[in-house]
C-alpha positions as CSV (number, residue, x, y, z in Angstrom):
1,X,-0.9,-11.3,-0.9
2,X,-1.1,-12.1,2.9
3,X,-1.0,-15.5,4.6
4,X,-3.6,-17.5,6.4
5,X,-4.2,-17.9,9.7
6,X,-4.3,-21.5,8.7
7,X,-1.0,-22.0,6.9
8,X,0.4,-20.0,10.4
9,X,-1.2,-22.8,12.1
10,X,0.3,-25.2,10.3
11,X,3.4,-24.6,9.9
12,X,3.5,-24.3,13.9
13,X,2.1,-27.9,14.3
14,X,4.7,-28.8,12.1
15,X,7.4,-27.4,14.5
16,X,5.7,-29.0,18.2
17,X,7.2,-29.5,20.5
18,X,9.7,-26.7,19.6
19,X,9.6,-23.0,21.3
20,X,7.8,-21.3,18.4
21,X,5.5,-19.0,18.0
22,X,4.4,-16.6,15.4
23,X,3.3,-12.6,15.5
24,X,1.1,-10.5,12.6
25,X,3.6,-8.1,11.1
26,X,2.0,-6.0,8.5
27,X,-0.2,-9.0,7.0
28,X,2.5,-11.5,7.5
29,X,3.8,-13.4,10.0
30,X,7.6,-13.4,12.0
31,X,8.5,-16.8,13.3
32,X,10.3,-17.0,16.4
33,X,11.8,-20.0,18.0
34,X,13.1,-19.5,22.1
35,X,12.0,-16.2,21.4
36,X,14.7,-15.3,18.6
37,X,13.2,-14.1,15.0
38,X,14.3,-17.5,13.0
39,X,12.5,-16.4,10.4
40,X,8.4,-15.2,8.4
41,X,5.8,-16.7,7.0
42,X,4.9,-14.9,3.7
43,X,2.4,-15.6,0.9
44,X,2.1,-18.8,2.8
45,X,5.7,-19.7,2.6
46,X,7.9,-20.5,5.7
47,X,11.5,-18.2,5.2
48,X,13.8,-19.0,7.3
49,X,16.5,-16.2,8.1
50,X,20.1,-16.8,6.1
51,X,22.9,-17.9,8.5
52,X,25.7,-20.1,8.4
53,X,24.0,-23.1,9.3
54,X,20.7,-22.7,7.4
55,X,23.5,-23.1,4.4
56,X,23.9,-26.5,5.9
57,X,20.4,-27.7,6.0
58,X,18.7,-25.4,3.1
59,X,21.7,-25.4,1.2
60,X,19.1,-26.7,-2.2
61,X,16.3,-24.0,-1.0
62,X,15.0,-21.3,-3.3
63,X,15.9,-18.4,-2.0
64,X,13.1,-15.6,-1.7
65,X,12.5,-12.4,-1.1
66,X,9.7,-12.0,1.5
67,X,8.6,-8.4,-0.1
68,X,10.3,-6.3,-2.9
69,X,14.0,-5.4,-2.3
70,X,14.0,-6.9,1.1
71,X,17.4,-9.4,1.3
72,X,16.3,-13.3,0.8
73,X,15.6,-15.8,2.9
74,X,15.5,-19.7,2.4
75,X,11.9,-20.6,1.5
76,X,10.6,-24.0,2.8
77,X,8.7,-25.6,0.0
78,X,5.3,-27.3,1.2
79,X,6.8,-31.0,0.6
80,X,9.4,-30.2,3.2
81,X,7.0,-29.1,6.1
82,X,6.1,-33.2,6.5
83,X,10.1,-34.0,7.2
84,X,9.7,-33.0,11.0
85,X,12.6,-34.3,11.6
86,X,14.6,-32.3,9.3
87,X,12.6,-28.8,10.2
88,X,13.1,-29.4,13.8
89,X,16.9,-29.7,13.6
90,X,16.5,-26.6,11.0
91,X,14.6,-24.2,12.4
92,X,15.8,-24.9,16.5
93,X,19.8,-24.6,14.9
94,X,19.0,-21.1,13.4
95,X,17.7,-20.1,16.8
96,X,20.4,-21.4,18.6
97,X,23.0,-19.7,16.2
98,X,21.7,-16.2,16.5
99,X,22.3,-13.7,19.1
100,X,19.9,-13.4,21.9
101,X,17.2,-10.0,21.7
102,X,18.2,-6.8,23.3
103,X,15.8,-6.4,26.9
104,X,13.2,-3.7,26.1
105,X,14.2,-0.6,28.1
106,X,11.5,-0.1,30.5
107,X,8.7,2.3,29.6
108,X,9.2,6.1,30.7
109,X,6.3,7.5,33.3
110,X,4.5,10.3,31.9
């Protein structure tokens, strides 16, 4: 099952004014917050990427697996989309927590 353009939409209303943005990977959807991948939407489902700190705030959070023998990530149940307050402070610590990406190397000129 893929997700919805909508429920994409959504979910980033839910996190404005944050730095977020989402990108189509393979039907789904990665999340990225200050351009660090925090996390996908799957099946309509917000997964936020394990860390230390998502222990703190999703500590009660099913944990799922966003497709067959992938490793799990916290899955943000529907209800818990509305608490802005809490999804701010949880999504913008898992960004802050990981690493910064690796600059692209520049592309080679045939």
């Amino acid at each position: 099952m893929s997700t919805s353009k909508d429920a994409v939409a959504y979910i980033l209303e839910q996190l404005e004014p944050l730095d977020v943005r989402a990108r189509a990977m393979f039907g789904e959807f990665a999340l990225y917050c200050d351009d660090k991948v925090v996390g996908f939407v799957c099946d309509d489902t917000l997964l936020v990427k394990p860390t230390p700190v998502a222990e703190e705030f999703g500590g009660d959070l099913p944990m799922i697996e966003p497709y067959p023998e992938a490793k799990e990530y916290y899955g943000v149940p529907t209800d818990r989309l509305t608490d802005t307050e809490w999804l701010h402070s949880f999504i913008q610590a898992t960004a802050d927590i990981l690493p910064k990406p690796k600059p692209k190397a520049p592309k080679k000129k045939r």
